[in-house]
C-alpha positions as CSV (number, residue, x, y, z in Angstrom):
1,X,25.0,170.0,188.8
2,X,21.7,169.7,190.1
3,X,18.8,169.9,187.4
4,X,16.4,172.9,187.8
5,X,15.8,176.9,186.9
6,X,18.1,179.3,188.3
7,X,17.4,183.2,187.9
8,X,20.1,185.7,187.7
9,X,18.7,189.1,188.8
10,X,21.2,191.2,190.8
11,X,18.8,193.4,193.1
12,X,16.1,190.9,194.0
13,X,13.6,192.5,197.4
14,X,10.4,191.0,198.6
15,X,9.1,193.7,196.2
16,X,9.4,190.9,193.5
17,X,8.0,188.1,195.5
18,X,4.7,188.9,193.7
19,X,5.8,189.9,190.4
20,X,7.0,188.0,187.2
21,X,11.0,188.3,188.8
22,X,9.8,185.2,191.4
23,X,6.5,183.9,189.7
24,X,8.1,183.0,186.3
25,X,10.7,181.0,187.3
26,X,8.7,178.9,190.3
27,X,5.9,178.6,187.3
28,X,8.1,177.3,184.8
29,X,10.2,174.5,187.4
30,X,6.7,173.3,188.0
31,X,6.3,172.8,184.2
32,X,9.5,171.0,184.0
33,X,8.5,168.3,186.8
34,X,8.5,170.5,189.8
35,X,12.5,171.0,189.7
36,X,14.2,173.6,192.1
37,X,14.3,176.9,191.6
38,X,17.3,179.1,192.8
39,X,17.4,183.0,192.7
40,X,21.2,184.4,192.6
41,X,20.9,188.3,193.7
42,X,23.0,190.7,195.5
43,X,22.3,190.7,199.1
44,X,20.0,193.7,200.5
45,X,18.0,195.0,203.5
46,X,14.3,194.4,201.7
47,X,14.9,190.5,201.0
48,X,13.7,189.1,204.7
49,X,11.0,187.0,202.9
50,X,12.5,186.0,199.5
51,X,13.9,182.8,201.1
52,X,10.0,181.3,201.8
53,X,9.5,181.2,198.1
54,X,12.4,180.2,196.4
55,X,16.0,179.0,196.8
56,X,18.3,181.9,197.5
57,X,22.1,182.8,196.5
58,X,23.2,185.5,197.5
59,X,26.4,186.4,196.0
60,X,28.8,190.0,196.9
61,X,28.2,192.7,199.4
62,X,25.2,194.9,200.1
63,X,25.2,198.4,198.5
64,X,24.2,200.7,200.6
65,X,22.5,203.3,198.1
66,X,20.5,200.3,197.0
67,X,19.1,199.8,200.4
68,X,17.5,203.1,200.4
69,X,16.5,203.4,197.1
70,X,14.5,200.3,197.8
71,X,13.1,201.6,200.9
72,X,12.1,204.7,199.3
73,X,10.9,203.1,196.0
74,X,13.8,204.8,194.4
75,X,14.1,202.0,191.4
76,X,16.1,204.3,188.9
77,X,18.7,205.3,191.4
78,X,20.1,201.5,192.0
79,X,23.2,200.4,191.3
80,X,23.7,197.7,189.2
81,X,27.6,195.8,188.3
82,X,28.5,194.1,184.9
83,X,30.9,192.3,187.4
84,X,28.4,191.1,189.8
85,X,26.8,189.8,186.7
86,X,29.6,187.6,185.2
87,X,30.4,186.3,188.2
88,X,26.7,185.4,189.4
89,X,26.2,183.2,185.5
90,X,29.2,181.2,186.5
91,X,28.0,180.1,189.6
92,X,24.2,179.6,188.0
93,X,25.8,177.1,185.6
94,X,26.5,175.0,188.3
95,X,23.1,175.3,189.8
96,X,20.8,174.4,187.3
97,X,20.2,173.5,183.3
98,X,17.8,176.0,182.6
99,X,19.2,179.6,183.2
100,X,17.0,182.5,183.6
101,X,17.5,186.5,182.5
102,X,16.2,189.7,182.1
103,X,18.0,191.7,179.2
104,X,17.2,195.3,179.6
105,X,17.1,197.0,176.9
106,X,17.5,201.1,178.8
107,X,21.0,200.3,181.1
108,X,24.2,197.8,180.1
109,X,24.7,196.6,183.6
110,X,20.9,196.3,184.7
111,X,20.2,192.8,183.0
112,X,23.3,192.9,181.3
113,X,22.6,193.3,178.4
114,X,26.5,193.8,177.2
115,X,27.4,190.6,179.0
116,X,28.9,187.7,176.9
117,X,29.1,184.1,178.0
118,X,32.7,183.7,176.9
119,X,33.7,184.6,180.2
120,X,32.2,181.2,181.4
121,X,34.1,177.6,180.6
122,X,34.2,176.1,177.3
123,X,32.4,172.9,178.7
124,X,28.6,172.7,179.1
125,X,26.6,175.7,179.5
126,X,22.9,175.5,181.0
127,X,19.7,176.1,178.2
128,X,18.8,179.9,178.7
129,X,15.6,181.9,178.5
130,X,15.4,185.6,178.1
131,X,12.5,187.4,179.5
132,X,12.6,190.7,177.9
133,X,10.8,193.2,180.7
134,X,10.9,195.9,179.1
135,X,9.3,198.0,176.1
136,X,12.0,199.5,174.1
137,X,9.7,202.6,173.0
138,X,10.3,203.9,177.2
139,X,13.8,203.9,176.3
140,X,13.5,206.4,173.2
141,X,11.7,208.8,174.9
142,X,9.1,208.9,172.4
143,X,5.3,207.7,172.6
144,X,3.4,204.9,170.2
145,X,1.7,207.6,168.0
146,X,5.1,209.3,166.8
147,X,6.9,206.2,165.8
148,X,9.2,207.8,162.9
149,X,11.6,206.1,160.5
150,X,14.5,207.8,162.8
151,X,12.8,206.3,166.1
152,X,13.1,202.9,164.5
153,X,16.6,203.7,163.2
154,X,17.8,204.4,166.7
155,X,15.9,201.1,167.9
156,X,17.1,199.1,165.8
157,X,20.6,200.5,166.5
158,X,19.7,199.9,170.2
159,X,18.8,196.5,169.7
160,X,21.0,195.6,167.0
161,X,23.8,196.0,170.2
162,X,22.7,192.9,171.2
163,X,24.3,190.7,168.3
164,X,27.5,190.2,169.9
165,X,26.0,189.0,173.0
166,X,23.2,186.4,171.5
167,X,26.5,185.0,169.4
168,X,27.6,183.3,172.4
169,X,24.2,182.1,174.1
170,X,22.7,179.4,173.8
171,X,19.5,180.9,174.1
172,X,16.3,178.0,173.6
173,X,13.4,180.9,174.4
174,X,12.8,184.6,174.5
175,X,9.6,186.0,175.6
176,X,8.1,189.2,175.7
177,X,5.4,191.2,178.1
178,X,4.3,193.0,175.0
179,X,3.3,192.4,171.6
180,X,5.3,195.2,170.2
181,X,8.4,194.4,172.2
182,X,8.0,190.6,170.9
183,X,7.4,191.6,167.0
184,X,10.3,194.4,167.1
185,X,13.0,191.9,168.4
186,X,11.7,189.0,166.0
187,X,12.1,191.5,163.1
188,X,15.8,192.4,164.0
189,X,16.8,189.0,165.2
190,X,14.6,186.4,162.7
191,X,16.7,183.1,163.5
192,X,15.0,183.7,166.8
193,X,11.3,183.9,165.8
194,X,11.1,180.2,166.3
195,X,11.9,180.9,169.5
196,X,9.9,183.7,170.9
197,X,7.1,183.8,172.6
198,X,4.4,186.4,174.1
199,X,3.8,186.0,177.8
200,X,1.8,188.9,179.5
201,X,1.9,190.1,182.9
202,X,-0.1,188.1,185.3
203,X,-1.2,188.2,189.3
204,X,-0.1,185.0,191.3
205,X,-1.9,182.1,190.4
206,X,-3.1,181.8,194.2
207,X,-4.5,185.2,194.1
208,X,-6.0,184.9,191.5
209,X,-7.9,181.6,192.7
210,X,-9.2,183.1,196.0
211,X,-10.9,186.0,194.1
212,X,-14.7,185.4,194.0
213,X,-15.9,185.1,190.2
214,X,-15.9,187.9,187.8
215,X,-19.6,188.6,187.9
216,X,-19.4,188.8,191.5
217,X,-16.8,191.1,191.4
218,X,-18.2,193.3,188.7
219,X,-21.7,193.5,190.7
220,X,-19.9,194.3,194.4
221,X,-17.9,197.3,192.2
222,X,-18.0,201.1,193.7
223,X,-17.8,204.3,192.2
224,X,-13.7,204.7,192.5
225,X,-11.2,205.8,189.8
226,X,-8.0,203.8,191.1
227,X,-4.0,204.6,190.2
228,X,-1.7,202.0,191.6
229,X,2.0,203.5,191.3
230,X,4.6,205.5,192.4
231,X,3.4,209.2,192.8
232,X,5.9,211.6,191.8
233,X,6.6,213.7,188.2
234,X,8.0,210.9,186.7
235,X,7.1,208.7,184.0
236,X,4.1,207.5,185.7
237,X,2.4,211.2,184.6
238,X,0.5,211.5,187.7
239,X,0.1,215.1,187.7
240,X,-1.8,214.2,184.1
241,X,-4.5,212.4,186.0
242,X,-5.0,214.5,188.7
243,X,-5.3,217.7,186.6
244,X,-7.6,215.7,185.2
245,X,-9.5,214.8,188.0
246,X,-9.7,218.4,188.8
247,X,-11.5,218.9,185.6
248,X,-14.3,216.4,186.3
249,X,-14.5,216.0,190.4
250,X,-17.5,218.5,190.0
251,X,-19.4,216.6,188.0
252,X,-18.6,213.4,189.5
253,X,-19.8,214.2,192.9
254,X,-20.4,210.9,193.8
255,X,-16.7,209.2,192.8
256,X,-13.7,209.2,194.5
257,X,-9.6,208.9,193.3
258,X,-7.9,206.9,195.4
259,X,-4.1,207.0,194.9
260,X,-2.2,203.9,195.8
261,X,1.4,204.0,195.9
262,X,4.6,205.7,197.3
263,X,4.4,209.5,197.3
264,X,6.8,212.2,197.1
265,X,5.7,214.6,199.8
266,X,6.8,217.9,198.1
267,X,4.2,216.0,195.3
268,X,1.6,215.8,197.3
269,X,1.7,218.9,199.0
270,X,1.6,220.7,196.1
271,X,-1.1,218.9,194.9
272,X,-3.1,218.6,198.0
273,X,-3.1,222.8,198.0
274,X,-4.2,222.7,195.4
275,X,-7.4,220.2,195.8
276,X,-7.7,222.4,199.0
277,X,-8.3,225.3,197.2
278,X,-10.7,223.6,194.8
279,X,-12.4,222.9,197.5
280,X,-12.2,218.8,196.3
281,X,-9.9,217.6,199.0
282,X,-12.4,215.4,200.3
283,X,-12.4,213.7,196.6
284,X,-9.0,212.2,196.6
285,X,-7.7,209.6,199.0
286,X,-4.1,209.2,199.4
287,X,-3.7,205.5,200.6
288,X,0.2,205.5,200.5
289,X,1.9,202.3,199.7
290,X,0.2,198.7,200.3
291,X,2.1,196.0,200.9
292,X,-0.2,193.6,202.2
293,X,-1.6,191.8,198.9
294,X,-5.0,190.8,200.5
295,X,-5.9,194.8,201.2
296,X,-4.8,195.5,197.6
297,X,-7.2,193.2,196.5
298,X,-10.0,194.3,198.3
299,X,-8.9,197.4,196.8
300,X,-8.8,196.4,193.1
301,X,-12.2,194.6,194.0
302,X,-13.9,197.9,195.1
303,X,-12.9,200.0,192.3
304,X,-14.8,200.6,188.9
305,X,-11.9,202.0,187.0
306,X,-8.2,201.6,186.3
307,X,-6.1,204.5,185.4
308,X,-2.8,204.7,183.7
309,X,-1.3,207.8,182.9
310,X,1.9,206.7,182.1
311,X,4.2,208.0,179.4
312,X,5.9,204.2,179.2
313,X,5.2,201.0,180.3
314,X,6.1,197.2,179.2
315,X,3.0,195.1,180.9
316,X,2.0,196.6,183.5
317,X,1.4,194.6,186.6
318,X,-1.5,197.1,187.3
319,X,-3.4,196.7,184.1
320,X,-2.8,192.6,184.3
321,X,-4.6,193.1,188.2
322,X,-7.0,195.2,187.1
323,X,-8.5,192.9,184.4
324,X,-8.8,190.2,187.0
325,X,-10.5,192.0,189.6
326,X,-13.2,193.4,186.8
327,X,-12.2,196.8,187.1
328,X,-12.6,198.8,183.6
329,X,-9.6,200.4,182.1
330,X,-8.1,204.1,181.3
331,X,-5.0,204.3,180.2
332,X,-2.5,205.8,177.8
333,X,-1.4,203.5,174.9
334,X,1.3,202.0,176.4
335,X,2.9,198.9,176.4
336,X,0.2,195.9,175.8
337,X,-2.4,198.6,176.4
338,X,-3.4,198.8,172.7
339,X,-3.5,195.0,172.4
340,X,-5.1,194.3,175.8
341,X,-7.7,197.0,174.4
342,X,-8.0,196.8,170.5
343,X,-11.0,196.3,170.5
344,X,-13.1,198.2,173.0
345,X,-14.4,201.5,171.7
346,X,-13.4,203.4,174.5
347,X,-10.5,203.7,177.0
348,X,-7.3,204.8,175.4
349,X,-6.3,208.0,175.4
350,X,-3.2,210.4,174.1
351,X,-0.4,210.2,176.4
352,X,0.3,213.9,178.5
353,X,-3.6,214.7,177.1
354,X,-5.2,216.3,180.3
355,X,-8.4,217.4,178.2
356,X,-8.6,213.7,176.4
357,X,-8.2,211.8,179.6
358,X,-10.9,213.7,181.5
359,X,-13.3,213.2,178.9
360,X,-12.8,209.6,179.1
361,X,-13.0,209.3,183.0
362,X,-16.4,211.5,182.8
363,X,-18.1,209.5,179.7
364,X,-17.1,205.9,182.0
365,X,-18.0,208.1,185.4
366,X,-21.6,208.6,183.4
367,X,-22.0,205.3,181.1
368,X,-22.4,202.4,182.7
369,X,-23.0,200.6,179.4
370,X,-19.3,201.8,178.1
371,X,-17.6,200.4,181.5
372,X,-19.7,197.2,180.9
373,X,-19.1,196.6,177.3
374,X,-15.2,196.5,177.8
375,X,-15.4,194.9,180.6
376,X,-16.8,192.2,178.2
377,X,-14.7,192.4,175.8
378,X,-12.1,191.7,178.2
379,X,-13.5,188.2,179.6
380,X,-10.9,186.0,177.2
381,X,-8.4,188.3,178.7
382,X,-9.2,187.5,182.1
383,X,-9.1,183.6,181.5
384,X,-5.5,184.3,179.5
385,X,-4.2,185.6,182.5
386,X,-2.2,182.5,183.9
387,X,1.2,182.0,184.4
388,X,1.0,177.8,184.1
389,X,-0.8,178.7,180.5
390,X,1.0,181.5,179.3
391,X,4.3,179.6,180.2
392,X,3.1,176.6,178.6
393,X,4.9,177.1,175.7
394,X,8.2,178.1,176.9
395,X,8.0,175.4,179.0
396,X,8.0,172.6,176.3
397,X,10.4,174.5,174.1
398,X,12.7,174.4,177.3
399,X,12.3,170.6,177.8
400,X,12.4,169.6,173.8
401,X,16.0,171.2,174.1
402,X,16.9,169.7,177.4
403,X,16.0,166.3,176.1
404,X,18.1,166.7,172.8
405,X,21.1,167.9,174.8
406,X,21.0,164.8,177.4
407,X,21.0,162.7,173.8
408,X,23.6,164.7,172.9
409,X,25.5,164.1,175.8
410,X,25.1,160.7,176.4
411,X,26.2,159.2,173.2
C-alpha cells in the first residue's frame, strides 16, 4: 500500500482541475510531506488534461449521457452508481492511507452518501476525510430567511440518514465550505465536532500568486457588473438579475453586464428580445463559457462588481474569485454569503427580489464609497483565502491519526 491521498469522485472532467475536487487533495499531500495523490473516477470524454495534475484511476466504462451532459454543462442530468462507488473505495484502500470524499447531501449515489464501508475487508482501512460540498438548505428547497421548525425537522431527518453510514467510517476530519453547513452537521453529529473544520472555497494558489496586489487591482477596476455561471432558469436565478438590469441600465449609462457562462439559447433569445426592444442590447455582453483561466482573470480583474442571484449555493467558487480579484459583491444570502459579508452594510439582498437587487446594483453603480468600504472590510478575507492555510488544520488532524495508527500497528 503506498502512503498518500487518494480521492474517490466518480465523474471527475478537466472542469474540476481548478476547483476544490483536484486542489484539495494535491494541497493536503503537500501538507503531509508531499505524498501522491491519486484521483479514482469513472472514465469520460472531458478528462484529456486531468492526468498533468494528479495520479489518475480510472475504473468502469464511460456513460455516454454523462459525456454530453458534461459537454453541455448539464451537471444535474449525470449519472452517478452506488456500485461504481463501492467498488472504487476498495481499490482506494490499496492506494493510499488517507481517503478522500464528497458526501452529498441532495442524491444517494452522487457522493454516496448511503454507502457503508462494510463492504470493504475487515483488515486495515485508510484514515478518511469528508469534504461536505454542499449546503443542505439547496436541498430543501427553501431560502435562509424562512428557516422554520419543520425545515429543520426535515434536515435533520435528512442528515440524521447519515448515522448508519458514519458507524462504520473511520472518519479523522470533516470539513465544510460553509459556516452553516459546518454548525448544522456538528449539532446533529456532536462526537464529530472535534473533528470538523471550516475550509472555504478558494482559487488555485498559483493564480492567486500571479495576480498583481489588491490595490492595484482595485485601482485598474471598470465600470462592469459581472455573473459567472450557467445561464439558464435554474437555480442560478439569472432571469432575477437581468430583470434587474433592465430596471437600472438607464440610469447606468455608463456600466455594462457581462454574462459569463454556458447559455441556453432558447434563454438568451428570449432575453436578448427583449433588451432589443429596450433598446439596451448594446448594455449586456454575452461572453459564453471561458475556459482559459488567464482570460477569466483578466475578466474578474476588469470588473467592479460580482453578482449572485442564486436561490442556493454552498461556497461558491465565484464569490471566493471575486474577493481575490477586488471586485465588490451582490449577492443573495446564500451559502457563506452572509458570513463572507456580515459585516458590510450593503450587498445582500432577498433571494427572487427583482426590486431589492436593483436597488443595490444602482446604489454600488452610484457610490463609490459603499463599493470601497466592503471592499475593505473584505481584506482579511482575501489573505484567508488559501488552500495551504485553510487546510492546515485538517492536515495535522490527518497526520496526529496516521501517527497513532502506525503505533498502533507496529506494537
Amino acid at each position: 500500500m503506498a502512503f498518500g491521498v487518494c480521492l474517490v469522485f466518480e465523474l471527475a472532467s478537466d472542469f474540476h482541475i481548478f476547483k476544490d475536487v483536484i486542489q484539495v487533495p494535491i494541497e493536503l499531500a503537500k501538507l503531509l510531506g508531499n505524498c501522491p495523490t491519486y484521483l479514482i473516477t469513472r472514465p469520460n470524454a472531458c478528462q484529456q488534461n486531468l492526468s498533468e495534475h494528479i495520479n489518475v484511476i480510472n475504473i468502469g466504462e464511460t456513460i455516454l449521457e454523462n459525456n454530453e451532459a458534461f459537454q453541455k454543462g448539464k451537471m444535474e442530468n449525470l449519472i452517478f452508481s452506488l456500485e461504481w462507488y463501492e467498488e472504487a473505495c476498495k481499490v482506494a484502500a490499496e492506494y493510499a492511507d488517507v481517503l478522500m470524499l464528497f458526501p452529498h447531501f441532495g442524491n444517494y449515489t452522487k457522493g454516496a452518501r448511503s454507502f457503508s464501508f462494510r463492504s470493504l475487508s475487515k483488515g486495515r482501512l485508510p484514515t478518511v476525510y469528508l469534504k461536505l460540498d454542499a449546503d443542505p438548505r439547496g436541498f430543501l428547497k427553501t431560502s435562509p430567511q424562512h428557516q422554520t421548525k419543520s425545515v429543520i425537522k426535515k434536515l435533520k431527518y435528512k442528515i440524521e440518514n447519515l448515522k448508519e453510514w458514519l458507524r462504520y467510517l473511520p472518519i479523522t476530519a470533516i470539513s465544510a465550505e460553509s459556516s452553516y453547513t459546518l454548525e448544522m452537521f456538528s449539532h446533529l453529529h456532536p462526537s464529530l465536532s472535534n473533528k470538523s473544520f471550516l475550509v472555504k472555497n478558494c482559487p488555485p494558489q498559483a493564480e492567486v500568486i500571479s495576480l498583481p496586489d489588491r490595490n492595484t487591482l482595485i485601482k485598474h477596476k471598470m465600470p462592469i457588473f459581472l455573473a459567472v455561471g450557467r445561464l439558464d432558469f435554474s437555480g442560478k436565478a439569472i432571469e432575477i438579475l437581468l430583470s434587474a438590469w433592465m430596471n437600472i441600465a438607464p440610469q447606468c449609462q455608463n456600466w455594462k453586464l457581462r454574462l459569463v457562462g454556458s447559455c441556453e439559447p432558447n434563454f438568451k433569445k428570449v432575453w436578448m428580445k427583449k433588451f432589443q426592444k429596450a433598446n439596451l442590447t448594446d448594455t449586456v455582453e454575452w461572453m459564453g463559457p471561458i475556459y482559459n483561466r488567464n482570460t477569466l482573470w483578466d475578466i474578474y480583474s476588469q470588473s467592479s462588481i460580482l453578482l449572485i442571484s442564486s436561490r442556493h449555493e454552498s461556497g461558491p467558487l465565484v464569490l471566493a474569485e471575486a474577493i481575490v480579484a477586488g471586485c465588490a459583491i451582490i449577492s443573495t444570502p446564500v451559502g457563506e454569503v452572509p458570513y463572507v459579508l456580515n459585516s458590510s452594510e450593503h450587498g445582500i439582498f432577498p433571494i427572487d427580489d427583482v426590486e431589492a437587487l436593483a436597488k443595490t446594483m444602482l446604489l454600488f453603480a452610484t457610490d463609490d464609497t459603499i463599493r470601497r468600504k466592503q471592499l475593505m472590510k473584505l481584506e482579511d478575507e482575501v489573505q484567508h483565502r488559501q488552500w495551504h492555510i485553510q487546510l492546515k488544520p485538517v492536515a495535522d488532524k490527518i497526520n496526529s491519526s496516521l501517527i497513532r495508527n502506525a503505533t498502533n500497528y507496529s506494537t
